[in-house]
Chimera marker file (.cmm) of the C-alpha trace (Angstrom):
<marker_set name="trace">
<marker id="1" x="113.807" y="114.883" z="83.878" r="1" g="1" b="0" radius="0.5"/>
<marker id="2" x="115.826" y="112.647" z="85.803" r="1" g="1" b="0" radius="0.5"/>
<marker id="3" x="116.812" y="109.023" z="85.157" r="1" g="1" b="0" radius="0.5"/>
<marker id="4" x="114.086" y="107.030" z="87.148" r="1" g="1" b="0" radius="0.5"/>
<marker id="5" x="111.469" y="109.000" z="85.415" r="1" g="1" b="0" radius="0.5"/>
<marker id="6" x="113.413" y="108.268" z="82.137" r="1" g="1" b="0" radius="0.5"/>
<marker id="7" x="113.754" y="104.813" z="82.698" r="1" g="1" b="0" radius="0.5"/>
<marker id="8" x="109.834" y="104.118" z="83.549" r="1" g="1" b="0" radius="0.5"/>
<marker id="9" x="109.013" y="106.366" z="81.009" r="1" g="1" b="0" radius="0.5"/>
<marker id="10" x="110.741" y="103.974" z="78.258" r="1" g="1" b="0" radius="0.5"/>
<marker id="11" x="109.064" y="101.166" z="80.438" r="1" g="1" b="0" radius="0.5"/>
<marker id="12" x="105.965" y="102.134" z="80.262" r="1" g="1" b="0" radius="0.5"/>
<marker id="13" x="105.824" y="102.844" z="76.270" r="1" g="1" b="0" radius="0.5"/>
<marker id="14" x="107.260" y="99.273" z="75.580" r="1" g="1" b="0" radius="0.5"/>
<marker id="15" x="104.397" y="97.664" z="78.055" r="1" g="1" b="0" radius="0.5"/>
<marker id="16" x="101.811" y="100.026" z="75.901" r="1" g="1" b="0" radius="0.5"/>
<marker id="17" x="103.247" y="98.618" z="72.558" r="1" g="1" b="0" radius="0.5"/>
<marker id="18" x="101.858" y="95.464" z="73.881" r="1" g="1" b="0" radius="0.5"/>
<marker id="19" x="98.634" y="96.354" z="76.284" r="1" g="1" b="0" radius="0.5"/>
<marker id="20" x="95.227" y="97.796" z="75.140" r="1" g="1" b="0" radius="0.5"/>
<marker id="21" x="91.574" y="97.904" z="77.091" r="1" g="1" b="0" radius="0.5"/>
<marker id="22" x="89.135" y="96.732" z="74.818" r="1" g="1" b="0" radius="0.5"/>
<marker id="23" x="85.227" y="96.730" z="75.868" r="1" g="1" b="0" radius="0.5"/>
<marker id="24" x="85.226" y="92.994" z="76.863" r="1" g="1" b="0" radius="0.5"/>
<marker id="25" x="88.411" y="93.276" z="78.680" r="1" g="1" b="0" radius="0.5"/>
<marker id="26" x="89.193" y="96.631" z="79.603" r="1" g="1" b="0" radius="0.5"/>
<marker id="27" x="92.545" y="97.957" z="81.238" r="1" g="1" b="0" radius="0.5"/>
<marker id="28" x="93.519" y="98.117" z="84.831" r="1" g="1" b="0" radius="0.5"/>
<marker id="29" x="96.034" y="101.007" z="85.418" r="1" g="1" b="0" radius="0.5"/>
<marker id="30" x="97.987" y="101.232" z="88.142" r="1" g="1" b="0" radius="0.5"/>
<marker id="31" x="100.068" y="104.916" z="88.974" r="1" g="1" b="0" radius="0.5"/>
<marker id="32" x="101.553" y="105.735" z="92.370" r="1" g="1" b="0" radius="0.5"/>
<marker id="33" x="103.016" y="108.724" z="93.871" r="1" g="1" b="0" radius="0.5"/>
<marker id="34" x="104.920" y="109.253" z="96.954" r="1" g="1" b="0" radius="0.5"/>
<marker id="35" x="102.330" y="109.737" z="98.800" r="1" g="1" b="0" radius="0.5"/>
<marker id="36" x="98.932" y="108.458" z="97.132" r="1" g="1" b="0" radius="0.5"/>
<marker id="37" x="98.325" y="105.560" z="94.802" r="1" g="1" b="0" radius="0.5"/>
<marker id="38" x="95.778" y="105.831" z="91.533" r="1" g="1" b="0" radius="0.5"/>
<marker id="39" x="94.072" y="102.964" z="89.835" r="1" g="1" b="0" radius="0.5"/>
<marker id="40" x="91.289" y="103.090" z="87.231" r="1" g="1" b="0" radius="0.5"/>
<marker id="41" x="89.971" y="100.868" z="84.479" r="1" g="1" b="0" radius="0.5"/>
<marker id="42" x="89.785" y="101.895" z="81.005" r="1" g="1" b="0" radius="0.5"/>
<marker id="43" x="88.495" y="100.938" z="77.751" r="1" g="1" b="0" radius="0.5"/>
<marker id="44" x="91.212" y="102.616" z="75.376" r="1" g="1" b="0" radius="0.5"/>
<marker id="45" x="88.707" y="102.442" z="72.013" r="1" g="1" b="0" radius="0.5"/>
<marker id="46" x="86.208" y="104.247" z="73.438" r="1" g="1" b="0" radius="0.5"/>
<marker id="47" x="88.930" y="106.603" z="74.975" r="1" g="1" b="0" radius="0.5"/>
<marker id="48" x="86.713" y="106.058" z="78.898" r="1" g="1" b="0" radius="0.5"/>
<marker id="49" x="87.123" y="105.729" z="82.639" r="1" g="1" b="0" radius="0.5"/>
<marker id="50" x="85.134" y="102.937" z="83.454" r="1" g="1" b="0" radius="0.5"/>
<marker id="51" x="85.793" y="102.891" z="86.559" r="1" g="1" b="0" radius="0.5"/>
<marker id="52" x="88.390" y="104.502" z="88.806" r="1" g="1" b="0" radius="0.5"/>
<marker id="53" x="89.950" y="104.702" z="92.905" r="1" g="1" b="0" radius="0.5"/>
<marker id="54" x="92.361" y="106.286" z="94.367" r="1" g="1" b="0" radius="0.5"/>
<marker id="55" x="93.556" y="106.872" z="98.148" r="1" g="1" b="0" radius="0.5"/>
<marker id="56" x="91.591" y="110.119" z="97.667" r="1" g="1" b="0" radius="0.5"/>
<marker id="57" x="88.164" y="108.550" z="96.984" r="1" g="1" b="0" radius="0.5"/>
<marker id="58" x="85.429" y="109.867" z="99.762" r="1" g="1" b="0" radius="0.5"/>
<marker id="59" x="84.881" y="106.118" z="100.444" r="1" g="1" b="0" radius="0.5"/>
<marker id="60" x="87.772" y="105.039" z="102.125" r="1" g="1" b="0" radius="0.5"/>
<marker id="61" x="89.419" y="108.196" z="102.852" r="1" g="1" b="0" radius="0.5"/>
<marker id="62" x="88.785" y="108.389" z="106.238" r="1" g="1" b="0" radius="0.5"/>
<marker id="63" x="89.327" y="104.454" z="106.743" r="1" g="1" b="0" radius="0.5"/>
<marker id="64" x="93.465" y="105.232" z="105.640" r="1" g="1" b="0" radius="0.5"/>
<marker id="65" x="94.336" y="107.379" z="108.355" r="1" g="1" b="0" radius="0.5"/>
<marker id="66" x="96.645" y="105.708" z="110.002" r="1" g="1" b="0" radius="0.5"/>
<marker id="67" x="97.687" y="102.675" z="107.364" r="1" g="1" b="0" radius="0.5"/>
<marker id="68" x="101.004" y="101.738" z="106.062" r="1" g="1" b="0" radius="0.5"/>
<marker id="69" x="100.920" y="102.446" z="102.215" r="1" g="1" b="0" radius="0.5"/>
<marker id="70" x="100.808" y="98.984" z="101.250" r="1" g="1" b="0" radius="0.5"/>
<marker id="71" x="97.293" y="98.122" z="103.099" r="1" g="1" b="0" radius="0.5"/>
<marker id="72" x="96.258" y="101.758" z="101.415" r="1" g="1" b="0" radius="0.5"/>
<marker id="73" x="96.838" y="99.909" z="98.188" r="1" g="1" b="0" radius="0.5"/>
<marker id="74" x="94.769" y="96.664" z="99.127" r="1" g="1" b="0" radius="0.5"/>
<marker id="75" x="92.104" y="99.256" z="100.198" r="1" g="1" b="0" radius="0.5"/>
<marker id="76" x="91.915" y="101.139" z="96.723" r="1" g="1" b="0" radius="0.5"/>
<marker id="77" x="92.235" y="97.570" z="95.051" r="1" g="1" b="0" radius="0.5"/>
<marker id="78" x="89.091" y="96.179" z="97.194" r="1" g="1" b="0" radius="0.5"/>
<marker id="79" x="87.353" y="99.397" z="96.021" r="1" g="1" b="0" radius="0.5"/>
<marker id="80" x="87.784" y="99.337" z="92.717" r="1" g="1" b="0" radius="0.5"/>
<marker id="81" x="87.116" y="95.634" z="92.453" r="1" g="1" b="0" radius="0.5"/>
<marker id="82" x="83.852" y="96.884" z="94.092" r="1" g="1" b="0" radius="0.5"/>
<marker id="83" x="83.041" y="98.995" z="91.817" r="1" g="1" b="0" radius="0.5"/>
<marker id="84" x="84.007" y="96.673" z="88.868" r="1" g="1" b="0" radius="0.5"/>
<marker id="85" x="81.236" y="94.808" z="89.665" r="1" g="1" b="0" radius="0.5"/>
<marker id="86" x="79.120" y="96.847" z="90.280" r="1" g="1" b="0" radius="0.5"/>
<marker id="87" x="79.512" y="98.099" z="86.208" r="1" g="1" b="0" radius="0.5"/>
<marker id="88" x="79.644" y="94.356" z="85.323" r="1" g="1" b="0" radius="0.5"/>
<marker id="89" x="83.424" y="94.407" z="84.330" r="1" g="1" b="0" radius="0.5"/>
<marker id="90" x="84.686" y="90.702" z="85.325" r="1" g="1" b="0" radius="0.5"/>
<marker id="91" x="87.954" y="90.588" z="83.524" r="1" g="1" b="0" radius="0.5"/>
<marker id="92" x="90.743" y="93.153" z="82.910" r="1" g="1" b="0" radius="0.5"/>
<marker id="93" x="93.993" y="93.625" z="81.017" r="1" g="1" b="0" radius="0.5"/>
<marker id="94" x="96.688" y="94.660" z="83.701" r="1" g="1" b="0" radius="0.5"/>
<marker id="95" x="99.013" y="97.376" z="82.809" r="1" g="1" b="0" radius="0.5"/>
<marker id="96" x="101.693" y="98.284" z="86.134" r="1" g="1" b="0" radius="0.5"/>
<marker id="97" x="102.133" y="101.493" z="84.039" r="1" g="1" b="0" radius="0.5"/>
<marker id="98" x="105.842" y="101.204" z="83.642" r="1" g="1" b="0" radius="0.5"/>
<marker id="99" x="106.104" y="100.544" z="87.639" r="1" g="1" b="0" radius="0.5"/>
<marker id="100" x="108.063" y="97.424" z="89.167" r="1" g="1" b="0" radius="0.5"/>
<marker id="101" x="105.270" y="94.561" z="89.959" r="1" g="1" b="0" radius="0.5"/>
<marker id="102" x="106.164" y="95.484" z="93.885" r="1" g="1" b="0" radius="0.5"/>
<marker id="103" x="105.329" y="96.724" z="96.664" r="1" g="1" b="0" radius="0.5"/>
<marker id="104" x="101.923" y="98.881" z="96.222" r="1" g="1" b="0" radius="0.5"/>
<marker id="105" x="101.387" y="97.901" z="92.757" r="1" g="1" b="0" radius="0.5"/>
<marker id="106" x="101.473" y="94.465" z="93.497" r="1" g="1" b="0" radius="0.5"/>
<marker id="107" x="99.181" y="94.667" z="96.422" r="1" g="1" b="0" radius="0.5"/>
<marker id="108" x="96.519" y="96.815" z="94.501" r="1" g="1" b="0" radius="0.5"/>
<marker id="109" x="96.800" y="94.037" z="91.988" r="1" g="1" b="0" radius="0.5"/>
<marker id="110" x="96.255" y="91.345" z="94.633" r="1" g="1" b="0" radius="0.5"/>
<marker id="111" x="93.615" y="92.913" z="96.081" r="1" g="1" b="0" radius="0.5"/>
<marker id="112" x="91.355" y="93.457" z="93.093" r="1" g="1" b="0" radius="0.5"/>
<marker id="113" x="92.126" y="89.690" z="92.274" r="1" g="1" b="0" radius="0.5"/>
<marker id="114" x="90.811" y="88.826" z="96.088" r="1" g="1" b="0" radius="0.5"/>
<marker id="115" x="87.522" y="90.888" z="95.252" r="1" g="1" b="0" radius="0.5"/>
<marker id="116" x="86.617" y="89.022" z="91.928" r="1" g="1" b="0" radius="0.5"/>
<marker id="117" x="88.707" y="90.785" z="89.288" r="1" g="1" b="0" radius="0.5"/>
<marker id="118" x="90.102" y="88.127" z="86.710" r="1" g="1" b="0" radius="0.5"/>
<marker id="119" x="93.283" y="89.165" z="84.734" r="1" g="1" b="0" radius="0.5"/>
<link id1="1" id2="2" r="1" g="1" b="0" radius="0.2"/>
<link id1="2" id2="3" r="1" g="1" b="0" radius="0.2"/>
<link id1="3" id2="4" r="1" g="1" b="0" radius="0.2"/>
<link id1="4" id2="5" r="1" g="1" b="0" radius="0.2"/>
<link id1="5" id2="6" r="1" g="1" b="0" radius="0.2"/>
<link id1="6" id2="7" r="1" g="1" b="0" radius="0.2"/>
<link id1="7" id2="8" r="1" g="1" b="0" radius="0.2"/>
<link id1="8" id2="9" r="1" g="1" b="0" radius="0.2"/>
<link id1="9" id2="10" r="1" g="1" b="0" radius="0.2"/>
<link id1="10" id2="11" r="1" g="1" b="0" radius="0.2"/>
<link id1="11" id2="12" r="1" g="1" b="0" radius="0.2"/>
<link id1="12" id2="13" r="1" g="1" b="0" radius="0.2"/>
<link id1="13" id2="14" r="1" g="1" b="0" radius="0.2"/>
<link id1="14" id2="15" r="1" g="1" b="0" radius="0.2"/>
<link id1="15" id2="16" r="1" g="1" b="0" radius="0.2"/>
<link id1="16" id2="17" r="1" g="1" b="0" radius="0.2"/>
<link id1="17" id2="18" r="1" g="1" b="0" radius="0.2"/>
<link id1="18" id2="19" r="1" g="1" b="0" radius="0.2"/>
<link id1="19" id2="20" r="1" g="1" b="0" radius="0.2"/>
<link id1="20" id2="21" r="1" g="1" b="0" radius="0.2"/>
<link id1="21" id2="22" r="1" g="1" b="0" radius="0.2"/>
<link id1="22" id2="23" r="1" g="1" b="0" radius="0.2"/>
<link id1="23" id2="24" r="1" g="1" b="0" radius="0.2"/>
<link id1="24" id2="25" r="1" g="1" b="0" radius="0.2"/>
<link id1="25" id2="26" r="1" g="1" b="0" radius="0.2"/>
<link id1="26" id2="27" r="1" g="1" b="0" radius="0.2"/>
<link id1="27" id2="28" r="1" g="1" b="0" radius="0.2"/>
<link id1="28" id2="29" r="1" g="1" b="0" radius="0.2"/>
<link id1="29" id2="30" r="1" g="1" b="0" radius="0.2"/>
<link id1="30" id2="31" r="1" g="1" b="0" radius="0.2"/>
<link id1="31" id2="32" r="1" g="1" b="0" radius="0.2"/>
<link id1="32" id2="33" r="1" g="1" b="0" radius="0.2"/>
<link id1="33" id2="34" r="1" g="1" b="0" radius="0.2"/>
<link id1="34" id2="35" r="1" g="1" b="0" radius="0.2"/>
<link id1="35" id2="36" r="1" g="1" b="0" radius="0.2"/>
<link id1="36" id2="37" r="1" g="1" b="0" radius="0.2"/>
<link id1="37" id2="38" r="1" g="1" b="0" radius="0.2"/>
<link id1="38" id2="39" r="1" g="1" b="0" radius="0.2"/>
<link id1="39" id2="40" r="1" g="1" b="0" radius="0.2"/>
<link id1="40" id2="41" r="1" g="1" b="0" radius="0.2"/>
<link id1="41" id2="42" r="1" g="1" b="0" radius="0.2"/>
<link id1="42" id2="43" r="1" g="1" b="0" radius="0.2"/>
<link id1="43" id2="44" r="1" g="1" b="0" radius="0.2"/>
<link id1="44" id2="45" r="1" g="1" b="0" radius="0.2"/>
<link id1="45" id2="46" r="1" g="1" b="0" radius="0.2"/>
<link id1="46" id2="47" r="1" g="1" b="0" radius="0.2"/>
<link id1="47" id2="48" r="1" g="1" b="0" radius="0.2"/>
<link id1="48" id2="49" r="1" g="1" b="0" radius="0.2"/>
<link id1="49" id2="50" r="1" g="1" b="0" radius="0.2"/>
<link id1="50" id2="51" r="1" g="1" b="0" radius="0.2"/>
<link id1="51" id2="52" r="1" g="1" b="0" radius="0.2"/>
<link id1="52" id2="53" r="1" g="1" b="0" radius="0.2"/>
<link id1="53" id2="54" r="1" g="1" b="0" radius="0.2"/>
<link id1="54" id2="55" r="1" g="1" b="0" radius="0.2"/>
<link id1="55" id2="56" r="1" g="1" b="0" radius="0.2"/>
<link id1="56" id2="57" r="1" g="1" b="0" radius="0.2"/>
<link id1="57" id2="58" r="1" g="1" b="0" radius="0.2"/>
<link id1="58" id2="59" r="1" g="1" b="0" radius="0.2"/>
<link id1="59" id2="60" r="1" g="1" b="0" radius="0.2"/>
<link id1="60" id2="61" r="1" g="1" b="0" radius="0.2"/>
<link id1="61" id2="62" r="1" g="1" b="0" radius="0.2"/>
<link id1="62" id2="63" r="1" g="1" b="0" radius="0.2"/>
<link id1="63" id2="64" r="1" g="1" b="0" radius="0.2"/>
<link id1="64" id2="65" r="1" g="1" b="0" radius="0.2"/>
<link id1="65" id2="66" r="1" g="1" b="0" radius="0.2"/>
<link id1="66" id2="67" r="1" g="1" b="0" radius="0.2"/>
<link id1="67" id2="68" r="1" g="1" b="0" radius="0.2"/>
<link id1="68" id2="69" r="1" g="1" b="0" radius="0.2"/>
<link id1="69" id2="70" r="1" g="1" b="0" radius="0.2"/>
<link id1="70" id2="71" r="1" g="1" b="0" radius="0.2"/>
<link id1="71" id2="72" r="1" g="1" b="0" radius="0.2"/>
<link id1="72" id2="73" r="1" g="1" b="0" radius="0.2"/>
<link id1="73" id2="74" r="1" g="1" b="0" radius="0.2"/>
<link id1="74" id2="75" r="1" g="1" b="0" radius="0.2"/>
<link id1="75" id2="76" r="1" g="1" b="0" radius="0.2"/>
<link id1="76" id2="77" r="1" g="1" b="0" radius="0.2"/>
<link id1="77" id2="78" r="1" g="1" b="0" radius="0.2"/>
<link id1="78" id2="79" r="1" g="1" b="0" radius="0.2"/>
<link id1="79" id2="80" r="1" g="1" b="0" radius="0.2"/>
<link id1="80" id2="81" r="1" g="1" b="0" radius="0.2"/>
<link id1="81" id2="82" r="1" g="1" b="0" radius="0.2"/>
<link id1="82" id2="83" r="1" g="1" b="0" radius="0.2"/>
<link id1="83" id2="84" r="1" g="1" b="0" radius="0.2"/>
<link id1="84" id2="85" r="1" g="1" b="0" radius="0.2"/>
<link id1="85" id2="86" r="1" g="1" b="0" radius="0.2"/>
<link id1="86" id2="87" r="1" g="1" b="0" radius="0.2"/>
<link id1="87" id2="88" r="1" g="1" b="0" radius="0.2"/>
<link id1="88" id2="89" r="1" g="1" b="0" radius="0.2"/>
<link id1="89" id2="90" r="1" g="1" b="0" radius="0.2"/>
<link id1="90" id2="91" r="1" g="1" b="0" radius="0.2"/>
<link id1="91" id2="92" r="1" g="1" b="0" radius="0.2"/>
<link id1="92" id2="93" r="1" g="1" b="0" radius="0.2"/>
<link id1="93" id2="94" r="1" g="1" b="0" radius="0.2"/>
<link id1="94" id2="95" r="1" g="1" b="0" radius="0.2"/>
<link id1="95" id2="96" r="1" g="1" b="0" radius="0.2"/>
<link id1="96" id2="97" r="1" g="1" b="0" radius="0.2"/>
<link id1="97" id2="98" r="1" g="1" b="0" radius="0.2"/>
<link id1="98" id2="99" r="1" g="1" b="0" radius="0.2"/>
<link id1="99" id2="100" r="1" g="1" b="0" radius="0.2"/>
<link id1="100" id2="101" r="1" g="1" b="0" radius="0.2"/>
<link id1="101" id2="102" r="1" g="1" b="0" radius="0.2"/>
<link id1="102" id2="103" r="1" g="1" b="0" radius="0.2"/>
<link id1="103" id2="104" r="1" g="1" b="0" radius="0.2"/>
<link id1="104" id2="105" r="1" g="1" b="0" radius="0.2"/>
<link id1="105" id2="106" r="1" g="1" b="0" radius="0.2"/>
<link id1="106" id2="107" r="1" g="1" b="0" radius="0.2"/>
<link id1="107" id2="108" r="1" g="1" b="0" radius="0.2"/>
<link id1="108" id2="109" r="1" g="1" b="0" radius="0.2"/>
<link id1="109" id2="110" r="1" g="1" b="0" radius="0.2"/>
<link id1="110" id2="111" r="1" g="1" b="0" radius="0.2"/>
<link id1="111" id2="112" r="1" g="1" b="0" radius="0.2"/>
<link id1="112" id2="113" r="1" g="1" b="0" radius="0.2"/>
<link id1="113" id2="114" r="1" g="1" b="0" radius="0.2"/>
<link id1="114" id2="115" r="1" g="1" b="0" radius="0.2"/>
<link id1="115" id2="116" r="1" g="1" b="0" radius="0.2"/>
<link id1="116" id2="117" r="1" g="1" b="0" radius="0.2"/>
<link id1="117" id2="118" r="1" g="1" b="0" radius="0.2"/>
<link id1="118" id2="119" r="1" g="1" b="0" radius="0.2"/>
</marker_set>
């Protein structure tokens, strides 16, 4: 494993120490790849997905072609947002998953805060 995984690896268990989805505030989880970007919300003490979106969702699939990365991101963040609603979830614990608050995380985050999602 090399250092960068390492590194967020260590990030990511001191952010966990701290963050935990309950039912009234689930978690927002944020994981991106090189190429695709992953978000879901979860409500750690039942161990569920509530509610998840990725670039890879049927819904907006065919609207990315084409997109930089970062308007991919406010894409999945609009659709999960969406479908927050939809399941009545209001407010959400954020958790960048040991990522830097930049770039696509921070525009998924943005996003889902544009579309009614308070955290």
């Amino acid at each position: 494993m090399n250092r960068r995984m390492t590194a967020r690896r260590s990030r990511k268990r001191r952010i966990r120490k701290k963050i935990s989805g309950s039912g009234e505030r689930p978690r927002l989880s944020v994981f991106r790849s090189a190429r695709h970007i992953y978000a879901q919300i979860v409500d750690d003490v039942k161990g569920h997905t509530l509610v998840a979106a990725s670039t890879l969702s049927g819904e907006i699939k065919e609207k990315l072609a084409g997109l930089k990365k970062s308007d991919t991101a406010k894409e999945v963040g609009r659709l999960l947002a969406e479908k927050a609603k939809v399941k009545g979830i209001s407010q959400v614990v954020f958790d960048r998953n040991g990522f830097l608050y930049h770039g696509r995380v921070k525009a998924v985050a943005e996003s889902c805060r544009e579309h009614g999602l308070v955290f």
